[in-house]
C-alpha positions as CSV (number, residue, x, y, z in Angstrom):
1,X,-14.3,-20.7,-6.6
2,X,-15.0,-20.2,-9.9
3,X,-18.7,-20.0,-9.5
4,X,-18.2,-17.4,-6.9
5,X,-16.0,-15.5,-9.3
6,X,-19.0,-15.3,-12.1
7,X,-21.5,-14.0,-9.0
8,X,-19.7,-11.5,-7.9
9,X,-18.6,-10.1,-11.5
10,X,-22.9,-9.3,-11.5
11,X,-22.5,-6.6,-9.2
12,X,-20.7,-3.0,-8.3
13,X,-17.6,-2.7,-5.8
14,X,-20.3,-0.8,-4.3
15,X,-22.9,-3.0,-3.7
16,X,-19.6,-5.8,-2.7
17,X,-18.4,-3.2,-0.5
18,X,-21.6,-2.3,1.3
19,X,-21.8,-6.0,1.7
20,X,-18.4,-6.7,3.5
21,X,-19.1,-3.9,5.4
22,X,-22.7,-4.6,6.9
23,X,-22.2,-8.3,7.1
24,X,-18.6,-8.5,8.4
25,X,-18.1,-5.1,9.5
26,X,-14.7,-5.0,7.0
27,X,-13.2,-1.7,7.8
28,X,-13.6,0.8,4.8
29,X,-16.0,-2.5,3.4
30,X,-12.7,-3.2,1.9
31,X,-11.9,-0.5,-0.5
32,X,-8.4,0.8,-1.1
33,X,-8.9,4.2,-2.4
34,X,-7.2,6.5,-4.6
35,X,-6.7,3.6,-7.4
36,X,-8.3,5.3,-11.0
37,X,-9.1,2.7,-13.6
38,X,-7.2,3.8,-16.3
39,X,-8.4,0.7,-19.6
40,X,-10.6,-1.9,-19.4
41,X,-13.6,0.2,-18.2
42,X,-16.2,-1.6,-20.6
43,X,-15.6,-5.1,-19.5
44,X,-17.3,-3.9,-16.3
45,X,-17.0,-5.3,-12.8
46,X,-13.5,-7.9,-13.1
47,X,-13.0,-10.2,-10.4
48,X,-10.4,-13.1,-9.4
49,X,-7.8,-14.4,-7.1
50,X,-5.0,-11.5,-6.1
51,X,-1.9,-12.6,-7.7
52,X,0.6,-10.5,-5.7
53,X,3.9,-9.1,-6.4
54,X,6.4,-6.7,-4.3
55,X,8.7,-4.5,-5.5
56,X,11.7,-3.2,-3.5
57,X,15.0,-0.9,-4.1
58,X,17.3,-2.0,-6.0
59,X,19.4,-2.1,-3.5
60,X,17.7,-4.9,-1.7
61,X,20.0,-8.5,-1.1
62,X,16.7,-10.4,-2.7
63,X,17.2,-11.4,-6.4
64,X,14.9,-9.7,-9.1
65,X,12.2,-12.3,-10.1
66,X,10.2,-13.0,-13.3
67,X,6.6,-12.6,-12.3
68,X,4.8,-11.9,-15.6
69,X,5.5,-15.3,-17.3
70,X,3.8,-18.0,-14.7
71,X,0.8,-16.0,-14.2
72,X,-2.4,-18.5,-13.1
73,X,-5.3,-18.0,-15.3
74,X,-8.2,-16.0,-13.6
75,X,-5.7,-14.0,-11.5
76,X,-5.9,-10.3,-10.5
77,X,-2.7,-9.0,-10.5
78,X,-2.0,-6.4,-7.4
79,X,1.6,-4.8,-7.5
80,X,2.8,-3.1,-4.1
81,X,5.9,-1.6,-3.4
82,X,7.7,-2.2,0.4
83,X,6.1,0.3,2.9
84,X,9.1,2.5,3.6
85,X,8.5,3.5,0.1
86,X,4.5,4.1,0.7
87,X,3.3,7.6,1.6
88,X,-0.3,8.4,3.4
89,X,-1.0,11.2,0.7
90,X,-0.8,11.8,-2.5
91,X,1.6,10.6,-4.5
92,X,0.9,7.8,-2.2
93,X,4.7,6.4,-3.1
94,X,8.1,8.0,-3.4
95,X,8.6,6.1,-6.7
96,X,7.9,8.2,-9.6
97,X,8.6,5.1,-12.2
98,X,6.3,2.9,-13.7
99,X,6.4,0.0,-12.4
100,X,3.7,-1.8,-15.2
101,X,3.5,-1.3,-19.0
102,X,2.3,-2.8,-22.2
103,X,4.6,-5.7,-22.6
104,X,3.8,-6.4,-19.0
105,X,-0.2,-6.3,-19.9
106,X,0.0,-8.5,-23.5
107,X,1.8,-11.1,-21.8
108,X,-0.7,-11.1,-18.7
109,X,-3.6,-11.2,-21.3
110,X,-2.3,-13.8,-22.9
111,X,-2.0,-15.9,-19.8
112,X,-5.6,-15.4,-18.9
113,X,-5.0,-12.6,-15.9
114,X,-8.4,-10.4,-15.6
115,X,-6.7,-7.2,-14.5
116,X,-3.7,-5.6,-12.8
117,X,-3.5,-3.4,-9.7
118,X,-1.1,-1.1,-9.1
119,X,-0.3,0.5,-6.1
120,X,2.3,3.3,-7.7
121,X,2.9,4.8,-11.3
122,X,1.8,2.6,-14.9
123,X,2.7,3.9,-18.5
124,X,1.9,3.1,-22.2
125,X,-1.8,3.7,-21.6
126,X,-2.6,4.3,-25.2
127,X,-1.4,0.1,-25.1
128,X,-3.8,-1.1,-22.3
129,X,-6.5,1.0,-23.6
130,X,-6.1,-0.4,-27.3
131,X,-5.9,-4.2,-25.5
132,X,-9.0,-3.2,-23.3
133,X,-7.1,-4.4,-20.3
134,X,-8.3,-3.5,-17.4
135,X,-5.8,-1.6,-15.2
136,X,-5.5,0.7,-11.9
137,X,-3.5,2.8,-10.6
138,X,-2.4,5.9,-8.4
139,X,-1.2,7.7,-11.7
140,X,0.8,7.3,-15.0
141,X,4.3,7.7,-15.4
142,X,6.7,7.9,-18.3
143,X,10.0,5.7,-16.9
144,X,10.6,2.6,-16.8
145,X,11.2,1.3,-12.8
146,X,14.8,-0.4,-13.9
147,X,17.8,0.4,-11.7
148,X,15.2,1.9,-9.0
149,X,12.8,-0.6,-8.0
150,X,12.5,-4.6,-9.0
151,X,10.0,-7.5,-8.1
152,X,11.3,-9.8,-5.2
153,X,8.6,-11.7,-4.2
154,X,5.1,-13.4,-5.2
155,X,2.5,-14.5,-3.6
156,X,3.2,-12.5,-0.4
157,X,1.3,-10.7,1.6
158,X,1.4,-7.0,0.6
159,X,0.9,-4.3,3.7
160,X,-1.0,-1.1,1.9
161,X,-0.9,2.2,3.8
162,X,-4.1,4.1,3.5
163,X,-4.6,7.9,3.8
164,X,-5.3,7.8,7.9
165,X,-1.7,5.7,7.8
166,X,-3.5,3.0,8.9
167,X,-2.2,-0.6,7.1
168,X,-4.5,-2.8,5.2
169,X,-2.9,-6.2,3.7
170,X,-3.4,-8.0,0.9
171,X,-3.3,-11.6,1.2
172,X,-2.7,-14.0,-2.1
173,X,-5.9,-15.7,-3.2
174,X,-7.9,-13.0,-1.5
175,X,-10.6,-12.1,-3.8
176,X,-10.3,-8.7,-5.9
177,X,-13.1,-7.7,-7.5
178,X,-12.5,-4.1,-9.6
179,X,-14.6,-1.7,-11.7
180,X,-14.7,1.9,-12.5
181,X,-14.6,3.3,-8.7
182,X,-11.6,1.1,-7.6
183,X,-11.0,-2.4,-6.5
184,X,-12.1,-3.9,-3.3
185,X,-10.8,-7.2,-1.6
186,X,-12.6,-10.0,-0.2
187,X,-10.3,-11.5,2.5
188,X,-10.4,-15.4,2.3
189,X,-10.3,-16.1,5.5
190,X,-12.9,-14.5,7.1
191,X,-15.9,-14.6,4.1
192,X,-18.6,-17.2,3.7
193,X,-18.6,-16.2,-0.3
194,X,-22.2,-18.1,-0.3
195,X,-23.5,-16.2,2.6
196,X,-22.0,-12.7,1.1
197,X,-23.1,-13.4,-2.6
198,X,-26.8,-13.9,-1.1
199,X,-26.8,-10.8,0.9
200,X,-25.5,-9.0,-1.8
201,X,-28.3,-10.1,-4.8
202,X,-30.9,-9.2,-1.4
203,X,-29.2,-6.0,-0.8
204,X,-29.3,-5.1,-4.7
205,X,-33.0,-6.0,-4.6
206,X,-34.0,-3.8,-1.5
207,X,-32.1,-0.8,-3.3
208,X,-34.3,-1.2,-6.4
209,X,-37.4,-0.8,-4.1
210,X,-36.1,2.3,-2.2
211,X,-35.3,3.9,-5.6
212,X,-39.0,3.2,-6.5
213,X,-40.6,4.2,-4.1
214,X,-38.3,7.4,-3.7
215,X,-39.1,8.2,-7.5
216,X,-42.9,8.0,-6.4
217,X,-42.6,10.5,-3.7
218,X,-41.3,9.0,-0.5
219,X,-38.7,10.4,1.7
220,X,-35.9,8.8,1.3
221,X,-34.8,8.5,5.3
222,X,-37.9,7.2,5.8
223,X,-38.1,4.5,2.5
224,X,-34.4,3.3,3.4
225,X,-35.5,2.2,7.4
226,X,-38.7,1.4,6.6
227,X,-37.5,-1.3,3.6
228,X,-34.2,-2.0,4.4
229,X,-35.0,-3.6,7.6
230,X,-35.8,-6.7,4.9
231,X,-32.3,-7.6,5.1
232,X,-32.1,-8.6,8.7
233,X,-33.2,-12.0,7.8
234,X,-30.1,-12.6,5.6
235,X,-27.5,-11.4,8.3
């Protein structure tokens, strides 16, 4: 795994996302949009194994759990909240708390974590920037989430609504890989990562060409069929 983790950090979620999406026909090539990566930016692409964590109302019969202090090294942290708390548009979630800060992000450095995704609000962004953590989310917030929300549950699966209210999941282990335009997830169960990794680096090389040979003139319809027919071969 850890091999595939070094890979993949080479590359864009682009180019990882036009890969899931030609190969395995992933719906949206596995993007969750609307995440903004707020610290972190110049460690470039991050990738590792989703570490996830639900938060519910407070209300809910589950106890609150400690998720920040048994964090696996080489984890990707995504944070969801329960779906009747998700909205399709923006703000995306009736919570308007933060539900990850700075404390939160120097203990999950210390442990080793790569990054944290959060599906809602984050504050103290002056703290993750000065940490260079990387870290997503919808927006900021000022409030803490106590006596609102709390985490109940780790290493779930977490059920993301996307704009089109259609429900994408996030499964632990599945592969996150993040950089400046958002994070995308590599489900585990469905990937050959030695079969994507190679059509990625071919992909990345055939993109290079049609860039050259669109700087010397060529249409760019036509450079793109013509040379990207290459990757058939690799599918």
């Amino acid at each position: 795994m850890s091999r595939h983790l070094e890979a993949l950090r080479k590359y864009s979620a682009c180019d990882i996302s036009d890969g899931l999406l030609n190969l395995y026909n992933i719906a949206h090539g596995g993007y969750f949009p609307n995440l903004t990566q707020w610290s972190g930016i110049k460690r470039g692409t991050i990738a590792g194994k989703a570490y996830t964590v639900l938060f519910a109302p407070i209300s809910d019969p589950r106890p609150e759990i400690n998720y920040i202090d048994d964090i696996p090294p080489n984890s990707f942290i995504i944070i969801g909240l329960e779906r009747s708390l998700q909205l399709a548009a923006a703000p995306y979630s009736t919570i308007t708390r933060a539900l990850f800060g700075g404390l939160m992000a120097t203990r999950a450095q210390y442990l080793g974590t790569l990054g944290t995704a959060v599906f809602g609000r984050i504050r103290d962004l002056p703290e993750h920037k000065k940490l260079e953590y990387p870290v997503f989310s919808y927006n900021l917030g000022a409030c803490a989430s106590k006596g609102i929300v709390k985490p109940v549950a780790v290493n779930e699966t977490l059920s993301i609504m996307l704009p089109d209210s259609s429900i994408e999941n996030i499964d632990h282990d599945d592969i996150i890989v993040g950089d400046i335009h958002g994070i995308v997830r590599i489900p585990k169960k469905k990937v050959d990562l030695d079969k994507l990794i190679n059509y990625i680096s071919k992909s990345v090389e055939v993109d290079e060409q049609v860039a050259d040979a669109i700087k010397n003139g060529a249409p760019a319809k036509l450079s793109q069929k013509q040379i990207r027919t290459k990757l058939k071969e690799y599918m």
